[in-house]
C-alpha distance (Angstrom), angle and dihedral (degrees) to the residues before:
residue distance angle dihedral
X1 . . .
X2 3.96 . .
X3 3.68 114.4 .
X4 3.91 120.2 -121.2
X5 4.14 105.5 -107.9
X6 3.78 113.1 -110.9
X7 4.03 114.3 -103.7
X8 4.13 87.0 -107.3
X9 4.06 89.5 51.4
X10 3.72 94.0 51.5
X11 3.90 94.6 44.3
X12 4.47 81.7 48.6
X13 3.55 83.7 51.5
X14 3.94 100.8 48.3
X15 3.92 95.6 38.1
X16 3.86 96.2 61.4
X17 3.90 133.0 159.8
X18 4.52 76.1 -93.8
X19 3.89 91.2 54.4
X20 3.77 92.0 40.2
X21 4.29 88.7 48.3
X22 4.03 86.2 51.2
X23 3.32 98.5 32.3
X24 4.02 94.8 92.2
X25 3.92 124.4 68.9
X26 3.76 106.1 172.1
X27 3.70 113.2 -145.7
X28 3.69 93.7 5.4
X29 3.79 146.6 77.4
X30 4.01 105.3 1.9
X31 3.96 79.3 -5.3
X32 3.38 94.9 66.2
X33 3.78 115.9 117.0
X34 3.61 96.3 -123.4
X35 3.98 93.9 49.4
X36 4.20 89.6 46.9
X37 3.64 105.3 33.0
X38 3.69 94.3 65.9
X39 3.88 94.3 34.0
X40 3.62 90.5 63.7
X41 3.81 94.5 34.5
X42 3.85 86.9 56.5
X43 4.04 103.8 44.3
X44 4.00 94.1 43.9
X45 4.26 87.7 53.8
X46 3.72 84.7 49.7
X47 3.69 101.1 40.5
X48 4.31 87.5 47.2
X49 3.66 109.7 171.5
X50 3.25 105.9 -13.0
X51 4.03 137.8 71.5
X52 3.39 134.9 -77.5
X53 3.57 139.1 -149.2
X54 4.06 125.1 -152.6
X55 4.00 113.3 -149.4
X56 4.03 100.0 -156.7
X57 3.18 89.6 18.9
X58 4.02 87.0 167.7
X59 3.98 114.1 167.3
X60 3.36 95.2 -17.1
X61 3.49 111.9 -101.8
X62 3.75 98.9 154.3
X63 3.93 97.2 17.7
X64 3.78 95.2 66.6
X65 3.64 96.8 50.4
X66 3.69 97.4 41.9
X67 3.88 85.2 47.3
X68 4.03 86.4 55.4
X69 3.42 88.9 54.8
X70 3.99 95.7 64.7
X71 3.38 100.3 -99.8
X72 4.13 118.9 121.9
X73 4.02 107.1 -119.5
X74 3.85 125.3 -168.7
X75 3.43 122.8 171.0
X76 4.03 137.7 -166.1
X77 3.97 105.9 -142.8
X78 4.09 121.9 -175.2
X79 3.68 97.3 -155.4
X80 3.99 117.3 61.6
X81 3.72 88.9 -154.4
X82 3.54 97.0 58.5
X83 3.79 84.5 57.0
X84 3.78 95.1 49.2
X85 3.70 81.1 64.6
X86 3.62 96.7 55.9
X87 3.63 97.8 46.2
X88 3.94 91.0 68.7
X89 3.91 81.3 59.9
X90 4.12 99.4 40.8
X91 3.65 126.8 9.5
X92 4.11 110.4 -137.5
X93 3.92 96.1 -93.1
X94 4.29 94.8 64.5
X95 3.63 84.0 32.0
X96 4.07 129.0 27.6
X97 3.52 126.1 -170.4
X98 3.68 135.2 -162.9
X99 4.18 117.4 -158.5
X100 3.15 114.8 -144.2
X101 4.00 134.6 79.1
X102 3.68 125.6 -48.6
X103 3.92 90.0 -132.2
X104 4.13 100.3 60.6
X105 3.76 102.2 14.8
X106 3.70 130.1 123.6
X107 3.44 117.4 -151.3
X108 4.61 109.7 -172.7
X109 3.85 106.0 -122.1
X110 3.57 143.8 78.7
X111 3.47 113.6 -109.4
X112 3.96 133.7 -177.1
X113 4.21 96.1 -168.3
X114 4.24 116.6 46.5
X115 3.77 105.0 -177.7
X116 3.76 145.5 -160.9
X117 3.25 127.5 -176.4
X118 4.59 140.2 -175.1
X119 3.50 94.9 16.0
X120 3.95 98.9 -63.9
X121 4.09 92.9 144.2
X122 4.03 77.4 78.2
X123 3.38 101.9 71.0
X124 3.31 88.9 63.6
X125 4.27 94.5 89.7
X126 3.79 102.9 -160.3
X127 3.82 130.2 70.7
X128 4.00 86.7 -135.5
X129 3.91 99.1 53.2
X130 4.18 86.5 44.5
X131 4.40 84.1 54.0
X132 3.95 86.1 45.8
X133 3.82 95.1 57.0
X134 3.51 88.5 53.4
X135 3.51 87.9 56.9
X136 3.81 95.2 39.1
X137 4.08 81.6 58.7
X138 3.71 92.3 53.1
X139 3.26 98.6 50.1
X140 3.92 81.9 55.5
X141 3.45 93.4 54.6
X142 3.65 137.3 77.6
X143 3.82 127.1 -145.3
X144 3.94 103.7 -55.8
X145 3.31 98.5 9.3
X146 3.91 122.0 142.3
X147 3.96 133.9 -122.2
X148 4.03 111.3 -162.0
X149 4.05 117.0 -159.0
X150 3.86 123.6 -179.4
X151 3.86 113.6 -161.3
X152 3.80 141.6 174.5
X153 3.98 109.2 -125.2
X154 4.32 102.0 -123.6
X155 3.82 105.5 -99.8
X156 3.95 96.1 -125.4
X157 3.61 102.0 137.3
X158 4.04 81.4 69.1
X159 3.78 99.6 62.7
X160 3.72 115.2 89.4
X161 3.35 115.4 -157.8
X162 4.50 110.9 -73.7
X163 3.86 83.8 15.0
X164 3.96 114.6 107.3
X165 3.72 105.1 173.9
X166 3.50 142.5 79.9
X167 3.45 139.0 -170.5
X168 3.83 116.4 -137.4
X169 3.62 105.2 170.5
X170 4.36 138.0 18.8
X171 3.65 124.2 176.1
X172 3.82 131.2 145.6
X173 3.95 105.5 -73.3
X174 3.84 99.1 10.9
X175 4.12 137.7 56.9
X176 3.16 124.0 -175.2
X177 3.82 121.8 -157.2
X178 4.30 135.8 175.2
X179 4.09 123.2 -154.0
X180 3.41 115.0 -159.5
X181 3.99 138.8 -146.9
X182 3.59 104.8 -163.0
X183 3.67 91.7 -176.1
X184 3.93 95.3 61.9
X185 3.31 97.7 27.2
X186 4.02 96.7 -120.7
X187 3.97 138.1 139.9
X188 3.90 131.2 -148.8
X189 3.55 105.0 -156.4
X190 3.95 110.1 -157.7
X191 3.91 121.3 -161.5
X192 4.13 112.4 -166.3
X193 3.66 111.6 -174.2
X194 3.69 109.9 -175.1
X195 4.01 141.8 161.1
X196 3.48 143.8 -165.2
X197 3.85 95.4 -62.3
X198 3.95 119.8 70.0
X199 3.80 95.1 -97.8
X200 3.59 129.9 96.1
X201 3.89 145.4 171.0
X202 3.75 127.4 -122.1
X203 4.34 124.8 -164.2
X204 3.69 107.1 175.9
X205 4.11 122.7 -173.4
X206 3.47 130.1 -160.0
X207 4.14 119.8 -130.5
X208 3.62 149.8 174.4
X209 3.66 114.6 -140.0
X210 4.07 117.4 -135.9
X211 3.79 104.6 -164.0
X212 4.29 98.9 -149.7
X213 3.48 100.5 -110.1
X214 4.34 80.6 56.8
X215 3.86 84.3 46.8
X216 3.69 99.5 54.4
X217 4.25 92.3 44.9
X218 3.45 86.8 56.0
X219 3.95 88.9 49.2
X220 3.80 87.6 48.7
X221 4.23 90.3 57.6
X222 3.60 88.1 51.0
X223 4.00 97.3 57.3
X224 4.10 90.5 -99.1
X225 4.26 134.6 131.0
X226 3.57 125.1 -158.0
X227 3.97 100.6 -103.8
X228 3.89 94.4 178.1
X229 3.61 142.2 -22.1
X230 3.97 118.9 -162.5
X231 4.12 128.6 166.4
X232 3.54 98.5 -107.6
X233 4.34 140.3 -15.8
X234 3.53 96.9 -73.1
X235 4.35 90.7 61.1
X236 3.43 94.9 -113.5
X237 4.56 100.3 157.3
X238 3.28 125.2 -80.7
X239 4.11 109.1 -121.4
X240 3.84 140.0 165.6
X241 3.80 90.8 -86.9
X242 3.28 105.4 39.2
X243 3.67 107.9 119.6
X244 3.82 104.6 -141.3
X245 4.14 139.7 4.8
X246 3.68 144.4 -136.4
X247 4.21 100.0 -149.6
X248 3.96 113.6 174.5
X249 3.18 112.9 -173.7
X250 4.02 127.8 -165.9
X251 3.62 139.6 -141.3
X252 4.20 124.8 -123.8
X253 4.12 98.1 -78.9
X254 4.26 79.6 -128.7
């Protein structure tokens, strides 16, 4: 009998030197101005004068601009190829990186501001290894200092009973579509790129959803309090439809 792959194999397996090559999409998608602008704007006001350090902090897409900003990034990144990436953009001195998983690893540094950003917390697929990177922040963290997650909210509401998918996103050339397992609490993501011809291209990614109320007792095991919760970057309110969240949480100042 084949044994299941470990969480960290799978995620090896998915973020491959092909991810890592598609991964970027300069001025568009997560790239787009109005997604990055007030990403950046957001995490250097919260991580003030101090450092910060990037947990996924994959090609760099919010790493390089915060770091351009004056404020010292360093990341911890599972996949080496993901990291390739970033070093055409930063060389290790503006921008160290640890590989390993952003669950046990240590990066050297004190930092006041861990972050992590577009759901990535996810692909970590148990409820313990999500509590341990809340630890894994802390122990990154002095007294006050922050730890930043954005998350999608789980699309529930849309499931009808016998139904198991949703679909999240539709635009000319791409759909974007969730299936759900209630049961275990997990999330295939699928990504169809397409065109005019009859072919297409499909990168799927496991998940475990964390609905926030989950998110913020896992936060409380690790030392942390909710600090603020808002819909998106920019601060617009957090409601029961809004789709995703920015929560930062904070530890004790002492």
């Amino acid at each position: 009998m084949q044994a299941e792959k470990s969480g960290t194999q799978q995620q090896l397996q998915i973020w491959d030197a092909g991810a890592a090559q598609r991964y970027d999409t300069p001025g568009t998608g997560m790239f787009a101005p109005e997604v990055l602008v007030p990403t950046v704007a957001r995490l250097a006001e919260l991580a003030g004068d101090g450092a910060a350090l990037e947990f996924a902090i994959g090609t760099g897409r919010v790493a390089v601009p915060l770091a351009a900003r004056g404020v010292p990034v360093t990341g911890i990144e599972l996949s080496p190829p993901m990291v390739e990436r970033l070093r055409t953009k930063a060389d290790e001195a503006s921008i160290p990186v640890v590989i390993g998983d952003m669950a046990t690893a240590a990066a050297p540094g004190d930092y006041t501001l861990v972050y992590l950003v577009f759901n990535t917390i996810s692909n970590l697929l148990t409820q313990a290894e999500q509590v341990e990177c809340f630890r894994n922040a802390a122990r990154h963290l002095g007294p006050g200092g922050r730890f930043v997650i954005e998350l999608w909210v789980p699309e529930l509401r849309k499931l009808p009973p016998g139904q198991s998918a949703t679909v999240w996103h539709s635009e000319a050339g791409y759909i974007g579509l969730d299936t759900y397992d209630v049961l275990h609490q997990r999330v295939v993501s699928h990504h169809f790129d397409f065109d005019e011809t009859d072919q297409a291209r499909l990168f799927r990614s496991p998940h475990r959803y964390i609905w926030p109320a989950e998110l913020d007792l896992m936060a409380q095991l690790a030392g942390f309090a909710l600090e603020a919760r808002h819909a998106d970057w920019t601060g617009a309110e957090f409601t029961a439809d809004s789709r995703s969240h920015v929560s930062v949480y904070r530890l004790p100042p002492m």
